[in-house]
C-alpha positions in Angstrom: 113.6 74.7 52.0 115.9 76.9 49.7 115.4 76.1 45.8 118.3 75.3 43.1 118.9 79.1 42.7 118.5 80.4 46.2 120.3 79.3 49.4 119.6 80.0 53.1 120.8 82.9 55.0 122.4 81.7 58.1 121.0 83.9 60.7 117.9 85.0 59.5 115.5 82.8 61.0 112.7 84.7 62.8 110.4 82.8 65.8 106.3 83.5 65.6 105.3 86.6 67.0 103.0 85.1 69.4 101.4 88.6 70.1 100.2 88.8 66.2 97.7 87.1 63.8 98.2 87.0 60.0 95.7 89.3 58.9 96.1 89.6 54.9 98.9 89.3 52.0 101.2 92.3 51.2 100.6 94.2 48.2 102.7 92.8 45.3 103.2 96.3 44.0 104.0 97.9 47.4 107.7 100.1 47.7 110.8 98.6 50.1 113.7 99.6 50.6 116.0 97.0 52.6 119.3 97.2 54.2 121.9 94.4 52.7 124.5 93.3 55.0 127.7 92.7 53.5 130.7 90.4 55.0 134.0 91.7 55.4 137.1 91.1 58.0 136.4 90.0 61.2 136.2 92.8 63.9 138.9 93.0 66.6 137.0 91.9 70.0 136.5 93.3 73.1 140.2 92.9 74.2 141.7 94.4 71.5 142.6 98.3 70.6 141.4 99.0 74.3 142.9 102.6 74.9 143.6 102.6 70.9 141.0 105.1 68.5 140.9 104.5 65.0 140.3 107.2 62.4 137.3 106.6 60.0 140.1 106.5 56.8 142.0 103.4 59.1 138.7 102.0 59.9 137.7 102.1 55.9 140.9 100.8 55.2 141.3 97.4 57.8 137.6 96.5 57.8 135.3 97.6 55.1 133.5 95.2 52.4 135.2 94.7 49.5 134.2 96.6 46.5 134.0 93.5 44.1 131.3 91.8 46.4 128.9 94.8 46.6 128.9 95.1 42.5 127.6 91.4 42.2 125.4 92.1 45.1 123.9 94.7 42.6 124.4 92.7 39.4 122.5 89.9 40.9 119.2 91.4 43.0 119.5 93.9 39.3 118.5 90.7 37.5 115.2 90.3 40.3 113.7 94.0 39.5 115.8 95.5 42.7 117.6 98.7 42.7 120.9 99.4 44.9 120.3 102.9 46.1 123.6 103.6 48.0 126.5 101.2 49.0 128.8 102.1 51.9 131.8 99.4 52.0 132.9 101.3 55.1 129.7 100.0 57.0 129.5 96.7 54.9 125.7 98.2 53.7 123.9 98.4 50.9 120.3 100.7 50.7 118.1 98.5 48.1 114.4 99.6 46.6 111.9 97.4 45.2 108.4 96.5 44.8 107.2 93.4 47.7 106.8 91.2 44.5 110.6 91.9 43.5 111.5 91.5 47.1 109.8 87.9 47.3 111.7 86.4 44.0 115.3 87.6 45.4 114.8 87.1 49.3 111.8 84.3 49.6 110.6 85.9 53.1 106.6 84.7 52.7 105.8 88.5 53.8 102.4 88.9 55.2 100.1 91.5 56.9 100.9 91.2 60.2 98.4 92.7 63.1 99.4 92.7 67.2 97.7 95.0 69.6 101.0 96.8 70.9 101.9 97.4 66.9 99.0 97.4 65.3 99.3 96.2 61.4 102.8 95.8 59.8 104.7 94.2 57.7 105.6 90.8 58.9 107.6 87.2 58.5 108.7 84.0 60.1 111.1 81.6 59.2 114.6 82.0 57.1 115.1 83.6 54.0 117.0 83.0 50.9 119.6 84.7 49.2 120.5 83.8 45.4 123.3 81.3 45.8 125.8 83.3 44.4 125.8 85.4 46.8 126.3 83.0 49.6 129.2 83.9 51.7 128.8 87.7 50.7 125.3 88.3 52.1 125.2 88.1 55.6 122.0 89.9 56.4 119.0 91.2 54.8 116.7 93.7 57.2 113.8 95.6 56.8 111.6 93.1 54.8 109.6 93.0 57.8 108.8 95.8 60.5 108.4 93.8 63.8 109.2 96.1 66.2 112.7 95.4 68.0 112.9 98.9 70.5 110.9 99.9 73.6 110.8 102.4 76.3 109.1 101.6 79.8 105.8 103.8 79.4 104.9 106.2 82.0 102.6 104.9 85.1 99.4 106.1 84.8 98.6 108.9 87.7 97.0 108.3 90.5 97.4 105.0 91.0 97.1 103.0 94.2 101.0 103.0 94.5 102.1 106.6 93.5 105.0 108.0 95.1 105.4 111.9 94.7 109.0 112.7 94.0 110.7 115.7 94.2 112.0 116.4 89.7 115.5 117.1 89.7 117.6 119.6 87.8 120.7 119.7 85.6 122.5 120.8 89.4 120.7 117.9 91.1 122.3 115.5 88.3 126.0 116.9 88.7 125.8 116.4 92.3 124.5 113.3 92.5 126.6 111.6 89.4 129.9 113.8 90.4 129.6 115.3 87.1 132.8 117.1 85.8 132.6 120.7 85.4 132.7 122.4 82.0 130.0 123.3 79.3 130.7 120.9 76.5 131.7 123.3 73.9 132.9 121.6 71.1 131.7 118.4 71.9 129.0 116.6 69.3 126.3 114.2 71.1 124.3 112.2 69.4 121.4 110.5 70.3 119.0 107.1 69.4 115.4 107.7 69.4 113.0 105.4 67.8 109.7 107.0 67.9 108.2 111.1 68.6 109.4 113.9 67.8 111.5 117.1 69.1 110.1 119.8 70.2 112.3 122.7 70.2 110.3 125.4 72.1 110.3 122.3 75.3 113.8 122.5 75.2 114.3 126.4 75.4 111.5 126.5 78.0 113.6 123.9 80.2 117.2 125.4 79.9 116.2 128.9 80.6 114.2 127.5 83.5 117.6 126.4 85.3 119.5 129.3 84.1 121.6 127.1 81.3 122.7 128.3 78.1 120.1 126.4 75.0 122.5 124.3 73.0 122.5 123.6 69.0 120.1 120.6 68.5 119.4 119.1 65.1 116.6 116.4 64.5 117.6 114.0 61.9 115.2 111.6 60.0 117.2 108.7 59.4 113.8 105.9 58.9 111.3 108.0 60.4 110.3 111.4 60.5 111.8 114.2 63.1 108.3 114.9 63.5 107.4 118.3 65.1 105.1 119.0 67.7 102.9 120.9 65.0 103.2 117.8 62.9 102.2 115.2 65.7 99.3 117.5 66.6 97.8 116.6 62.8 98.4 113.3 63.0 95.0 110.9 63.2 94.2 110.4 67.1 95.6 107.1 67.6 99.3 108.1 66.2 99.0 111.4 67.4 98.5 110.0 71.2 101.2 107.6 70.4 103.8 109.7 69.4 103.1 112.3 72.3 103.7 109.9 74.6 106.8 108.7 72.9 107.9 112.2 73.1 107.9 112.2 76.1 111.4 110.1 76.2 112.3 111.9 74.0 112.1 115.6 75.1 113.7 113.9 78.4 116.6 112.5 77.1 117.6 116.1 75.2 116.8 118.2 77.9 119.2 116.6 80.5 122.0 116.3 78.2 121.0 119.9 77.5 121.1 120.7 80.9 124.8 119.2 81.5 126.1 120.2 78.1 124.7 123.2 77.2 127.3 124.6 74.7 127.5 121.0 73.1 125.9 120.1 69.3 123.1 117.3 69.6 122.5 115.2 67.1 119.0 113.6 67.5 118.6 110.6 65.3 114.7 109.0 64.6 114.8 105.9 63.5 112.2 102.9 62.8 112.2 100.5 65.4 112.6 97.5 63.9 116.1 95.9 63.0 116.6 97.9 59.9 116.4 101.1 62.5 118.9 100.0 64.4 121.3 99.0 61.5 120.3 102.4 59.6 120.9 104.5 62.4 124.5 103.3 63.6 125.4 103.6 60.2 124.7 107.1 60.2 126.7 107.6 63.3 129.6 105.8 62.1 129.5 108.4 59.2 128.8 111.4 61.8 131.6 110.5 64.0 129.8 112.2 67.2 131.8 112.4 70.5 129.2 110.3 72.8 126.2 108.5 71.7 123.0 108.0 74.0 120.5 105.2 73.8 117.9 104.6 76.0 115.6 102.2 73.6 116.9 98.6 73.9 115.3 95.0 73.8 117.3 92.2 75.1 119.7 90.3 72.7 117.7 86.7 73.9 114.4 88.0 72.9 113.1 85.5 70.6 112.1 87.7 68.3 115.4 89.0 67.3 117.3 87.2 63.9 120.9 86.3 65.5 122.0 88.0 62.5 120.5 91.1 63.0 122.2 90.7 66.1 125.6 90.6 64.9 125.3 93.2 62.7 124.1 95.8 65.8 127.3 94.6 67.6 129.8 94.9 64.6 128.5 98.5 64.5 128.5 99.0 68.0 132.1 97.7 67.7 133.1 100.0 64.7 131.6 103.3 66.9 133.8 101.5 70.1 137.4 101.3 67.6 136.5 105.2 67.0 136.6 106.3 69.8 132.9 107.1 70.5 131.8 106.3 73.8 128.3 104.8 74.2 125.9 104.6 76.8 122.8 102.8 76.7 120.3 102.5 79.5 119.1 99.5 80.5 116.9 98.2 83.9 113.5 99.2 82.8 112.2 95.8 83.2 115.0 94.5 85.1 117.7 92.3 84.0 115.9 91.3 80.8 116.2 94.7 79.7 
């Protein structure tokens, strides 16, 4: 129940994680940083601009948050303990830092230490939380007060099962014959791509492209909410991360190396983000300001999982909708576990 000063956020309700048990309290004194949703024009829907690309300065100019509305964002969570870090109107977003004790008086999440055995321990909540009540109608989202994770990959089968099938591995020819892919080597063209977990492992992907004969294209790892991590870097990592991220890794080390294979004069832009829903926020941000040719995803988690906010939701679309107006084609995979996924 919201209090005289605060109000509800509409949207931010999360369900139970029924995979978790409260384990402990969160440190009062522990550092956040949160993403603040800000409202601003509504979005043109699917129907509209089709065949149409916006420049970012058109973009900026038709949808961003208004200026006026992100100062008494900061004026307010100011008066909490909270520090604005960086504001982007053009994204609606606002970077905020804090201790979990300042982050309680301005948001009211009822954080806890959270512990599932997919996850491990993180940060968690349930229920709504508040906003100060002057800021109702400018807040629409608040993410990252929690870390439930929101992206997945299907893991690898292990081998040797009952049920294995061996399969011939295809190469960046195989791929262009069987997807009638256009000729060309992508020069000029900037790909980015989504990875929420691992690392990149540089050395992997000159060993593949000069396995098939194909030129080794310019690829940058960029830590966006979690680390680019290197495969010297994972290797020093405690066991239990360490075998986590390898296997992570593995998707992604698989999704360079075929768009290295097809595009082997292109720039790749490999984005490593957290996977909860600030990751997702965070990272389409940054490809909004990158203004890539393509963008690949192949981490996803269906919008009618129950653990989702419906305003974390909305927030992935809008951006999704903002990279769609400028022109950046997106392609996400989906299937893994059917039509859920």
């Amino acid at each position: 129940m919201a209090s005289k000063s605060h109000v509800v956020l509409p949207g931010s309700k999360r369900a139970k994680d029924p995979t978790a048990k409260r384990i402990g309290e969160i440190d009062p004194n522990q550092p956040m940083e949160v993403t603040v949703a800000l409202a601003g024009p509504k979005l043109p829907g699917a129907d509209e601009y089709v065949g149409q690309r916006l420049t970012k300065e058109e973009l900026a100019q038709k949808f961003s948050a208004k200026k006026e509305d992100a100062e008494k964002v900061e004026k307010t969570l100011k008066k909490f303990g909270l520090k604005v870090e960086d504001v982007s109107l053009e994204t609606r977003s606002m970077r905020v830092s804090g201790t979990a004790k300042a982050m309680e008086g301005a948001f009211k999440p009822g954080l806890a230490l959270m512990h599932s055995v997919a996850q491990g321990d993180y940060r968690g909540r349930e229920g709504a939380i508040q906003i100060p009540k002057e800021l109702k109608g400018i807040v629409t989202g608040v993410f990252g007060l929690d870390q439930r994770r929101m992206a997945k990959r299907q893991r690898m089968a292990a081998a040797g099962g009952s049920h294995t099938t061996t399969l011939q591995p295809l190469g960046p020819a195989d791929l262009e014959q069987r997807y009638n892919f256009p000729p060309g080597d992508a020069a000029g063209q900037n790909i980015a791509i989504a990875e929420f977990g691992g690392g990149y492992f540089a050395d992997d992907t000159t060993a593949y492209c000069n396995k098939f004969g194909r030129g080794v294209p310019n690829v940058t790892a960029i830590a966006v909410d979690a680390p680019a991590f290197t495969l010297q870097q994972i290797l020093a990592l405690p066991k239990p991360q360490r075998m986590d991220q390898l296997d992570t890794s593995i998707e992604v080390m698989m999704d360079v190396q075929v768009i290295a294979g097809l595009c082997p004069k292109a720039n790749i832009s490999v984005y490593f983000s957290t996977f909860d829903q600030k990751g997702w926020v965070d990272l389409l941000n940054e490809v909004i300001n990158a203004m890539p040719t393509v963008l690949s995803i192949s981490w996803g988690l269906a919008e009618d999982d129950p653990g989702w906010s419906s305003n974390a939701v909305s927030a992935i679309n809008d951006r999704l909708n903002a990279v769609r107006l400028l022109g950046i084609t997106t392609c996400i995979s989906s299937g893994d576990d059917g039509s859920g996924d």
